[in-house]
N, C-alpha and C positions, 0 to 999 in steps of 0.2 A: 182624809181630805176628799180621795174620791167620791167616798161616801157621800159626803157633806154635797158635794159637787152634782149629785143624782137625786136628791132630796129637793134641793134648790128648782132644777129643771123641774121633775114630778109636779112639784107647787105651783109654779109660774103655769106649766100646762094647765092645769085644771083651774088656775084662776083665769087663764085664758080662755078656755073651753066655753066656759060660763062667762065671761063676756062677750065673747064673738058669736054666743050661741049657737056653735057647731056642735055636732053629735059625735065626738070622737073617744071612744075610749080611751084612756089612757095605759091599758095593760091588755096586751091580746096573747093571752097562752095559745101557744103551736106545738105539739108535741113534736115536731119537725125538727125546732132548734137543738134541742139537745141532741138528738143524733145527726143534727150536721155538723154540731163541735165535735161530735165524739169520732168523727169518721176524718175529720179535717186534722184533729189535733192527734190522733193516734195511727191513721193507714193514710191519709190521702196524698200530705208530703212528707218528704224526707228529710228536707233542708229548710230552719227556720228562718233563713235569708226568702226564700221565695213570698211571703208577701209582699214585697218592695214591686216583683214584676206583675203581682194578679192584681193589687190593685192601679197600677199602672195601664196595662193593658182595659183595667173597666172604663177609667177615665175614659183612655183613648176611643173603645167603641161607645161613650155616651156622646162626645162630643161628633164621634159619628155618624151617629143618629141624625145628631140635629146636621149636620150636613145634608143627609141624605133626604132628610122632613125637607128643609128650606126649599129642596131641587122644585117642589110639587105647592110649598106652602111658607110665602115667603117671609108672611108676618112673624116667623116663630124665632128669625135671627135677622138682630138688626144691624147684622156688618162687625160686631165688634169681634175682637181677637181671640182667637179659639184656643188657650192655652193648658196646660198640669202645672200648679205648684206643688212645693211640697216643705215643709217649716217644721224644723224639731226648738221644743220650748221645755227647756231645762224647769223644772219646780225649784223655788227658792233657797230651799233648802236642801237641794243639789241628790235628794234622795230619789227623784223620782221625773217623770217627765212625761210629755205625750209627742205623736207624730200628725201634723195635719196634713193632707193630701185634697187640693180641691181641683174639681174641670168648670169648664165653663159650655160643659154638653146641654144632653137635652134634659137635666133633672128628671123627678119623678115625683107622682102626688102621694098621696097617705096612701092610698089602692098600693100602689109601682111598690112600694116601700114595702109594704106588709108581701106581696106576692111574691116578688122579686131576691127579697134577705129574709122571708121568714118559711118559705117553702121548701124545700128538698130537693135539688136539680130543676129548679123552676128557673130556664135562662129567657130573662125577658129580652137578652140581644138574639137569640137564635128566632122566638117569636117576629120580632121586628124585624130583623133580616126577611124572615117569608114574604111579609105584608110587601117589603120593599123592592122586591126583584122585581116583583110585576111592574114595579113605577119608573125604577132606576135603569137602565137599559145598557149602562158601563161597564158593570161589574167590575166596579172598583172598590164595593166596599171591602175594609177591615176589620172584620166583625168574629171576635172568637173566643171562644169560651161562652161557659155560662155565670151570669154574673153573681148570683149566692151563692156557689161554692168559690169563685175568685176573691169575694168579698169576706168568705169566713176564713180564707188565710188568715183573717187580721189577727182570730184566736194565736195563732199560732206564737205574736208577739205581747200581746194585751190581754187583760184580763176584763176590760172594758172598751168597747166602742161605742162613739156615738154618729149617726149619718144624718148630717145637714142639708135636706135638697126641695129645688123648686124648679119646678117646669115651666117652660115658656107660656106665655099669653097665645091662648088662640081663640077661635069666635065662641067652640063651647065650656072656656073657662078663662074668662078676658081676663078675671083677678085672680089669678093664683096666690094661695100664702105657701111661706117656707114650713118646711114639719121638718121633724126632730125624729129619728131611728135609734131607739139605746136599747145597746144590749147587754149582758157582762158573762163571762166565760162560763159562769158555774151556774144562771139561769135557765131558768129551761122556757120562759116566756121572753119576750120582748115588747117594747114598747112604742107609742107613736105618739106623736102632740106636736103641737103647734110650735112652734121657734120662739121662745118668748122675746127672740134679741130683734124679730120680725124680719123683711125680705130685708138681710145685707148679703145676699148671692145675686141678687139680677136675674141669673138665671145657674142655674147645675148644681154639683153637690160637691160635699163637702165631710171629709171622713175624717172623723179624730178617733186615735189610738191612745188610748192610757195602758205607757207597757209594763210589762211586769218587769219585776226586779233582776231575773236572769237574762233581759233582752234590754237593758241600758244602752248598749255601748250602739244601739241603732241611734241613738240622740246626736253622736257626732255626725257632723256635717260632712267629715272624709268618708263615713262609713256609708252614708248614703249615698254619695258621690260615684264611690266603685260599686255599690249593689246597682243602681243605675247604669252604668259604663258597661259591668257585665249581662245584665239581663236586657235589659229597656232601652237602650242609647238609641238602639234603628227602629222598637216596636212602634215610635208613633210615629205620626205623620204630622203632629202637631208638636209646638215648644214646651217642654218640661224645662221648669226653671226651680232653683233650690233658694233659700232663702239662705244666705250668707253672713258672716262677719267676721271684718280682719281689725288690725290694727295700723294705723300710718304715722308716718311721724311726718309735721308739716309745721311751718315757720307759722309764731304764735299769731304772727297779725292777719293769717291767712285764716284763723279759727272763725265760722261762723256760727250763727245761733242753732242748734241744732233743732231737726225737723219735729215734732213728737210724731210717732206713732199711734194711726190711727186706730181701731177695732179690726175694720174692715180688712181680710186679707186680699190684696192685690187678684186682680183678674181680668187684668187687662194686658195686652203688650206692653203697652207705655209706662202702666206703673212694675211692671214686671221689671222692665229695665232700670225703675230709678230707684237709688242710691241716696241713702243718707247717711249723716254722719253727726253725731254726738259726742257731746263733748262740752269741759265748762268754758263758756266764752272767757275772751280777754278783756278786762275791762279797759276804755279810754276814755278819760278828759278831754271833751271834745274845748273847754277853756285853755287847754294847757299850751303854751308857746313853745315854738318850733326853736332850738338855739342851734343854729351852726355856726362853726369853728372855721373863720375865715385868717389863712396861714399869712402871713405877711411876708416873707421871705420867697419868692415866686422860685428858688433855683431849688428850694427844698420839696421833695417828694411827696405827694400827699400819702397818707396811708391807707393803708388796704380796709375797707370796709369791715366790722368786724362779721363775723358770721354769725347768722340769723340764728334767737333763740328758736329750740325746736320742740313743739308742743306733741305728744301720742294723742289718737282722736280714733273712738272706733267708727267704720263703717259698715253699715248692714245694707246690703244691694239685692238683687235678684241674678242670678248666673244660670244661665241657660246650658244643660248640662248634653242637649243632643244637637246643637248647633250644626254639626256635620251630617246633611240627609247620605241614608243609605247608598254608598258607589256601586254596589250591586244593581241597584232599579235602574240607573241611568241607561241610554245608549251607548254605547262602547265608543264609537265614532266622536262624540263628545266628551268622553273626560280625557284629560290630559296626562301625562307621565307622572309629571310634578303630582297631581291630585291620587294616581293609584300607588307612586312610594309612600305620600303623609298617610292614606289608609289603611295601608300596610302598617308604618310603622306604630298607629294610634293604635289599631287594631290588636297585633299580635305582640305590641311592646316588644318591639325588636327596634333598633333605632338605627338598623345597618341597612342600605338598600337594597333592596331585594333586585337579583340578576335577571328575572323575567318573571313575566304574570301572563294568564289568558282568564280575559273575560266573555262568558258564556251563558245560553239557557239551553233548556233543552225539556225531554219528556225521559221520565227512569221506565218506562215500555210497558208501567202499570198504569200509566194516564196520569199520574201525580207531577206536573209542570213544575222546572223549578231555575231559579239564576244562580250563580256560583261566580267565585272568583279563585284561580288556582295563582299560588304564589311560589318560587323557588327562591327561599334560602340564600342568602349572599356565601353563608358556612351553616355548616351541620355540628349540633352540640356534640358536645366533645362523651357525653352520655351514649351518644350512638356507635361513637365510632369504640367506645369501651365495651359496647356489648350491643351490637347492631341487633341481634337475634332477639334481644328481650326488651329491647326497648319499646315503649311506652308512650304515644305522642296524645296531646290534647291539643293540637291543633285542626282539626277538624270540627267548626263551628254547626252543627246544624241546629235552622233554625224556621222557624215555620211563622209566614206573613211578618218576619221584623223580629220573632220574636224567640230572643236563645232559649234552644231546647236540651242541647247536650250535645258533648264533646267526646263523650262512649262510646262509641259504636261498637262495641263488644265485639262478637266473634265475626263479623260484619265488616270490622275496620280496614282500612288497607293494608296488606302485608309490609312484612319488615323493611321490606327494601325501598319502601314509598312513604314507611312512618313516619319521615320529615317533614312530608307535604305539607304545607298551609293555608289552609281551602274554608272559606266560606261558601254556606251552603243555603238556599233559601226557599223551602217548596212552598206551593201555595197550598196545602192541604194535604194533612197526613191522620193517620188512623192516631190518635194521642187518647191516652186515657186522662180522666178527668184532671188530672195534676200535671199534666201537660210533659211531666218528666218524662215518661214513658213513650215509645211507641207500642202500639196493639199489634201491628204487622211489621216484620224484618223482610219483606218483600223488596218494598223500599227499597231500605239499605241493600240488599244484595245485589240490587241492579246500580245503585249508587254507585257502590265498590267498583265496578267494571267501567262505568261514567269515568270516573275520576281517572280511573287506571290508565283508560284509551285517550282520554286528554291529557293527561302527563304526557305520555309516548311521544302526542301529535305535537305539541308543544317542544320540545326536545329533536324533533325530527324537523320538522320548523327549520330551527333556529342553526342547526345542522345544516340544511339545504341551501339559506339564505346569508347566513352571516356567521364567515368562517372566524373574525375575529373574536363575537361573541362566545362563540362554540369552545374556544380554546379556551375563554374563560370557565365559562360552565366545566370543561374536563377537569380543570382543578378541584374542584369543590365536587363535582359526580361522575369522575370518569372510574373509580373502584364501584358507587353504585349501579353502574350498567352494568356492570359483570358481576356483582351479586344478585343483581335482580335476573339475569338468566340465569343465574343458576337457580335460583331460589322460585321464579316465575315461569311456570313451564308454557303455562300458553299464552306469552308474549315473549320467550325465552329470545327465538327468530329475530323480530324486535330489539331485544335490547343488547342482543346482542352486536347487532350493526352500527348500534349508537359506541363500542367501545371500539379505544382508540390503542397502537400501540408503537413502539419505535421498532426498527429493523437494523439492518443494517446497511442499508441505502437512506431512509429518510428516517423523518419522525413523525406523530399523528396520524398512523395510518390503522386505515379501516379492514376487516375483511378481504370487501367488495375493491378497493381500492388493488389490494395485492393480488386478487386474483386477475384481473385485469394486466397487471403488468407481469405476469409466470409464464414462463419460456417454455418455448414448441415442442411439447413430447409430453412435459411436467404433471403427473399425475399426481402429487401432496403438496401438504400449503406447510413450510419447515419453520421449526419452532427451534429456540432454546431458552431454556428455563433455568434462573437462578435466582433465591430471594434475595435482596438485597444489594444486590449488585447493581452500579449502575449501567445504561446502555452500551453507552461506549464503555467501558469495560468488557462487557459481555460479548462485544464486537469483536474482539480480544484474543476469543477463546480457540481451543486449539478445535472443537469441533467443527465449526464454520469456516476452517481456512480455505480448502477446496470449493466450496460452494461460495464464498465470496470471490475469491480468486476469478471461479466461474463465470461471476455475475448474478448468480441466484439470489433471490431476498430472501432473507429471516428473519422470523420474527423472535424478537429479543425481549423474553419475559422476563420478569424483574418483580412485580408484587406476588402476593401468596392465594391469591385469586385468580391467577392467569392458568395455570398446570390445570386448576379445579375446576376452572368454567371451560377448556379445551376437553376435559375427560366427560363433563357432562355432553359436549357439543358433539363430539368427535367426526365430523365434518362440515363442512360449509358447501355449500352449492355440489354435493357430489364429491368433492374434492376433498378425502380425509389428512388429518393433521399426522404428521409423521415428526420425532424428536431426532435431533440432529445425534443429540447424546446415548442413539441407543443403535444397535446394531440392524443390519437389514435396511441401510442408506441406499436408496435408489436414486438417482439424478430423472428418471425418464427416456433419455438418449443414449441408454446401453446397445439397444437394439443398432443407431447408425453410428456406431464406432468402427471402423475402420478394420478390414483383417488384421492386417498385422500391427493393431494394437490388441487383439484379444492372443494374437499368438505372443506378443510382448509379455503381456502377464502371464498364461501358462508357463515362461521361463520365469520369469521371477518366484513365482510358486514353486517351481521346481529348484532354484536358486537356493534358495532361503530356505527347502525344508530342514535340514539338517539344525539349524537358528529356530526354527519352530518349535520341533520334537523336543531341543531340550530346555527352552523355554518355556514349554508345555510341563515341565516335570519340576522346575526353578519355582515356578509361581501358580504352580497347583491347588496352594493356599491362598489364592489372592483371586484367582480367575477360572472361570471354568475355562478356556479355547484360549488359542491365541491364533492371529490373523494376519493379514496381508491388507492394509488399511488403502480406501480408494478416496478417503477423507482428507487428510491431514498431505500440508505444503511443505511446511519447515522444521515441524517437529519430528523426532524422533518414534516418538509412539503415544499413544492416547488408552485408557481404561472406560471403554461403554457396555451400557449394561443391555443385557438381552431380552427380546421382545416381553419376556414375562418379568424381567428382573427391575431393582429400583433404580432410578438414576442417582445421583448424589443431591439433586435437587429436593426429590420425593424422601431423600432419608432426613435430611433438614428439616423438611414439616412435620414428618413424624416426631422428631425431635424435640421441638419448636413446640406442638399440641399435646407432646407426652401420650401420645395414641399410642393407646397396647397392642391395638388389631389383634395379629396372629401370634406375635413375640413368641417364640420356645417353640414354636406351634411348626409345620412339617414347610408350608408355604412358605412362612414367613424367611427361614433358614434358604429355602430356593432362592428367594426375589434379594434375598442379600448376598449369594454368592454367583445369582447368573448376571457374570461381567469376563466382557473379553478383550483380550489385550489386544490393539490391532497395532502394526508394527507400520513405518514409512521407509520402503525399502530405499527410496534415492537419499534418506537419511546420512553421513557420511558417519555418525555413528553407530548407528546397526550396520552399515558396513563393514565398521570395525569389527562388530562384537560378532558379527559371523565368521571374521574370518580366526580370530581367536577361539569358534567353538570347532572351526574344521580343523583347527591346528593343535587341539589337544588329543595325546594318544589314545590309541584305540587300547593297546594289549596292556595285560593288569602291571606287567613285570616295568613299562616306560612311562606311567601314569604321575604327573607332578601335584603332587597334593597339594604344597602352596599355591601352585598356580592357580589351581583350579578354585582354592577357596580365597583368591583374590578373584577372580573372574565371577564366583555365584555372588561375591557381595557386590562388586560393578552392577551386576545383574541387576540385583533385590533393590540396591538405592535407586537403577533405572526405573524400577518396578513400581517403586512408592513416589518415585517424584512423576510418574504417570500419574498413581493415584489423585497426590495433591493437585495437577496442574485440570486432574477432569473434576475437580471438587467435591472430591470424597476424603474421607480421613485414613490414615496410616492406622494400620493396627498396632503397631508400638511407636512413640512417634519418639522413644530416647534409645531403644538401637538402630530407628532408622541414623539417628543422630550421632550417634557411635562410630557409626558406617562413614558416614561424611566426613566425620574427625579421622578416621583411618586411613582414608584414600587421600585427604588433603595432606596429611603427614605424609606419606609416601611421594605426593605428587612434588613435596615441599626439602625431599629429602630427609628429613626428622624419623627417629626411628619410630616405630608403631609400637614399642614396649618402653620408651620411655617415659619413667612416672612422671607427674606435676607434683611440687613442691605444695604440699596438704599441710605442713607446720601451721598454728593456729594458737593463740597467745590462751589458752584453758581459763576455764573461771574459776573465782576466787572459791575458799572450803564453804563447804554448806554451815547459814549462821543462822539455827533456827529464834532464835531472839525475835521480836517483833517491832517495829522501829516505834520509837518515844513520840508523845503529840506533838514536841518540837521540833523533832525532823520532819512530823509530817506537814507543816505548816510551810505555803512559798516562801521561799527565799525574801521575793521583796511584796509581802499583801500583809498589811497589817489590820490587822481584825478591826480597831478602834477607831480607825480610819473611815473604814467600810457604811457609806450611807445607803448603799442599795442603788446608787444611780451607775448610770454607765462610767467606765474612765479609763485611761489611759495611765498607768502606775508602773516607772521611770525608777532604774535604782540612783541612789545618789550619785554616782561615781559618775553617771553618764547624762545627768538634767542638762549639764552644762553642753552635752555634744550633740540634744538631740533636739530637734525643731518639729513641731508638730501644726499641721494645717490639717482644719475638717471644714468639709464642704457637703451642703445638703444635693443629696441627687433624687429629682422625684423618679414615679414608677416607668419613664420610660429612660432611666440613665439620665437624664440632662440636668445640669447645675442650677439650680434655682436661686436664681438674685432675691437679696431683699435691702430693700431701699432703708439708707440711712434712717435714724431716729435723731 
């Protein structure tokens, strides 16, 4: 049929030829053509979707053209509507189809055609651009690429193109005719002639694609929809409309004649916009009398009208598929909220508000100019928060004068901790290799990367300074991202980390800066306590903070598995280093103006309590390297913290938690797990006790009470391990700790400590190695024959009569779903 279809043309040209008596060849070999298929269809792209945007973009700079001509030359446009269509027309026999794409620019003559689509990187828009700058004084054209390699995209779908075009009237060619461009994939000449169908363009051109049989599925109208939406939606500055057709159902007497379709494809606004609809009319007797049914009885009801027969009628319309100009080109000052969430939401197909935007231009410090729009996220997919480190974002639009170029930014992209961002990007001129995928310089992009970075920041710091309510919002959804991203960002680490918030235990949301500000006179550390999982007020709780709350000192109350890691990378703020409440070597500050005779206080107490030291030092050898005199702890008896090189109980949970082997077996690792020290609360009134029971047992071997003393080491050891548990480490045997407890509560309970529990236990039946029959293995009440496969509820006899069953549909968010009577 194509064939046939090329035959046809051939003919009419050369009967035309010879009666217009023009001098046109009809077959002009270029040894060009072949290696511009050969270089388009096997290196130049990558993605057989991209002709959709290269001939898109030619449109748009032809009709630019003639913009640009009219400025200086007015005859060449007479006012009418500068528009793209574009019309997929299925073959009858449903095997085969083509794509039409027309503008209504500035055409081109037989010369434009042959030089233009039959050259080698011959871009007659970059010629034309030069000629124009001298005349145009805006600089606002849109002019890019070159247009025979955009135009041999079309190989990439087709195996035949033909290009319909005709250039304006001007004084040295008042009569323009239309000519014909065919070429076919596996030619290596091309051809030109006369239009046998004669001027139905007015003016511009017109591209038909016969595609090949592995590129079908461009025929649907969806498919070109989203190939448009993704590449082309902002590149023009002109109306790209799609030729459409749905179905309607519509009351039969509404049917009317339908419109025939004409040859001519639409190129106009007006008929772009209109809409026909086909369909077989209904026929009526315009003889035929009217009867109505006049009720006699005035108290009886008339009846309801019956409802309208309803007729299907297709409609084929024109639908403007970039109706929404570029939000990025606008003034900031002029678009509205409403107008940057629908952007948002059309844009990145996200349909949830997005929490903040900042719209921007700027220069990347190579002279490459460009506008942007940064968007945050209402929530971060659930992908990131699964593996923040590897995730993968294509949200990053860049795109050059309107037009998508890539969402890659390869080693270039923003780090992990920014990969959420949602950023359109818009430069007006980038180094691009011929297929426009690529960039030639990653200069660019690295000065990009830093753009975007310092605008996130500022935006965020913003919104922080200005609007506390919104800020609390944002903490929800990126208050762990600020402290990934210090840790993970070293040179905005400063930065991001002032943007993280945390609880204390005076307030909540607080900053750094905020705490340093309010730390008491002498105070040289900002105090921390760290525990995953826990929440604040729990953590509030803990025996380490009793003294320093008591005090009025604030801490900071760590709770996620990012806080311990971004304080180790930070390890101070304004001078002021982080000190753990839970490790030994607690300073207040205000040691220096304590009082004489409170330092001669504690020298007695120390002297007091060694005898309680020394042999607690020897009881829990196993558990702790020292034991101490604690200047921490209000109400408790005693606490387990670990020493300046040792882990806390925090840091052994993440190890845990990650299964990090570190040092495991290794010489350190055995240190940083046993350096822990017992620190003792001498106003305690049970280490009161327990010292005076260790001053009270005998010195000489011959008056030594063994029970006693091994009631008093196990007192000791449950002391010992319920320190453990309460500074949240674990017990090294946590079933004789439990033993211990059962022993002392029997004694405390009077019960003796060796009497047994009654352990009798009903034994099972003899070993019956037999193997049970298919009939036992069958339920009790499921009868196979019964069984259709559908859901059910299956009731033994005995109990149908007792039992009542109601089911009720509940959709996906829990709630009962009515459904109205039938």
């Amino acid at each position: 049929m194509r064939f046939l279809h090329t035959l046809i043309y051939i003919s009419l040209a050369l009967f035309s030829s010879r009666v217009l008596g023009e001098d046109v060849d009809p077959v002009v070999p270029k040894s060009d053509v072949a290696r511009m298929r050969k270089i388009v269809i096997n290196s130049l792209y990558s993605h057989q979707e991209i002709f959709i945007r290269e001939l898109v973009s030619n449109a748009n700079d032809a009709i630019e053209k003639l913009r640009l001509t009219a400025l200086t030359d007015k005859s060449v446009w007479d006012g009418n509507p500068l528009n793209i269509t574009i019309k997929t027309v299925k073959d009858e026999d449903g095997k085969g189809g083509h794509i039409i794409i027309s503008d209504t620019g500035i055409g081109m003559s037989p010369e434009e055609l042959a030089t233009n689509l039959g050259t080698l990187a011959k871009s007659g828009t970059s010629d034309f651009l030069a000629r124009a700058e001298s005349q145009d004084g805006t600089g606002n054209g849109n002019l890019i690429g070159a247009f025979g390699l955009g135009f041999y995209s079309s190989f990439l779908v087709a195996d035949h193109v033909t290009v319909a075009s005709i250039p304006p009237k001007t004084s040295q060619n008042p009569e323009p005719i239309q000519h014909i461009f065919s070429s076919a994939a596996d030619d290596t000449t091309f051809e030109i002639f006369p239009d046998p169908r004669g001027n139905i363009l007015g003016r511009g051109t017109e591209i038909t694609l016969y595609l090949k049989k592995d590129a079908l599925e461009y025929l649907e109208e969806a498919k070109i929809q989203e190939l448009v939406n993704k590449h082309s939606s902002y590149s023009s500055s002109f109306p790209i409309y799609l030729y459409t057709t749905r179905t309607e159902e519509v009351p039969e007497e509404d049917v009317e004649e339908p419109v025939p379709e004409t040859l001519k494809e639409p190129t106009t606004a007006s008929e772009a916009k209109h809409s026909e609809a086909s369909d077989t009319p209904v026929e009526k007797d315009e003889d035929e009398a009217t009867i109505e049914d006049v009720e006699g009885d005035e108290d009886k009801k008339p009846e309801e009208p019956a409802a309208p027969k309803m007729k299907s009628i297709t409609v084929n319309e024109w639908s403007q598929l970039n109706a929404q100009p570029p939000l990025w080109t606008r003034d900031p000052k002029n678009v509205t909220d409403e107008e940057y969430s629908l952007f948002y939401n059309a844009f990145f197909k996200d349909f949830t508000k997005p929490l903040a935007w900042h719209h921007f231009s700027g220069d990347s410090g190579s002279g490459v100019s460009f506008k942007a729009i940064l968007y945050l996220p209402a929530k971060l997919a659930e992908e990131y928060w699964q593996q923040p480190l590897s995730y993968l974002s294509t949200d990053i639009k860049l795109m050059v004068k309107r037009v998508f170029i890539t969402s890659d930014l390869g080693e270039n992209g923003l780090p992990k901790w920014a990969s959420w961002a949602r950023v359109v990007i818009d430069a007006d001129d980038l180094p691009l290799n011929v297929s426009r995928e690529t960039l030639q310089s990653n200069r660019f992009l690295k000065q990009l990367k830093g753009v975007i970075i310092k605008r996130l920041i500022q935006l965020f710091s913003k919104i922080a300074e200005e609007d506390q309510d919104k800020f609390k919002e944002i903490q929800e959804t990126y208050g762990s991202i600020f402290k990934l991203g210090a840790v993970e960002d070293i040179k905005n680490r400063e930065k991001l980390a002032s943007l993280a918030r945390f609880s204390t235990t005076q307030r909540n949301d607080t900053s750094f800066d905020q705490y340093i500000e309010n730390k008491k006179k002498g105070q040289k550390q900002i105090f921390y306590l760290a525990e995953i999982g826990k929440k604040p007020e729990d953590l509030a709780q803990s025996i380490f903070v009793e003294k320093l709350h008591a005090r009025g000192y604030e801490v900071f109350l760590m709770t996620e598995p990012l806080d311990e890691i971004l304080l180790g990378h930070l390890r101070q703020w304004k001078n002021m280093p982080f000190q753990d409440v839970a490790k030994a070597g607690l300073k207040f500050g205000d040691e220096e103006l304590d009082p004489e005779e409170e330092k001669a206080q504690q020298k007695v107490l120390e002297e007091k309590y060694k005898p309680l030291i020394d042999w607690l030092k020897v009881e829990a050898k196993d558990t702790v390297r020292d034991v101490k005199i604690s200047n921490r702890l209000v109400r408790s008896p005693c606490a387990i913290v670990a020493e300046v090189g040792g882990y806390t109980a925090n840091v052994q949970k993440m190890m845990s938690a990650s299964n990090a082997k570190g040092n495991r077996g290794g010489i350190l690792h055995d240190y940083a797990m046993k350096a822990k020290v017992l620190e003792i609360n001498p106003r305690s009134p049970l280490i009161e006790g327990l010292l005076r029971r260790v001053e009270d047992l005998p010195v000489e071997e011959d008056e030594k009470d063994v029970e006693a003393e091994d009631e008093l080491r196990e007192v000791a050891s449950i002391l010992i391990d319920g320190a453990l548990v309460r500074s949240g480490f674990e017990v090294s045997d946590s079933n004789s700790f439990f033993s211990r407890v059962d022993r002392v509560l029997r004694r405390s309970l009077g019960v003796s400590e060796t009497a047994p529990t009654d352990t009798t236990v009903k034994p099972a039946p003899p070993v019956d190695p037999e193997l049970p029959t298919e009939e036992e293995q069958q339920m009790p009440y499921f009868n196979d024959e019964e069984d259709d496969g559908k859901a059910k509820v299956i009731v033994p006899d005995h109990l149908k009569e007792d039992v009542s069953i109601e089911m009720e549909e509940i959709d996906d968010d829990g709630n009962v779903v009515e459904h109205d009577e039938l």
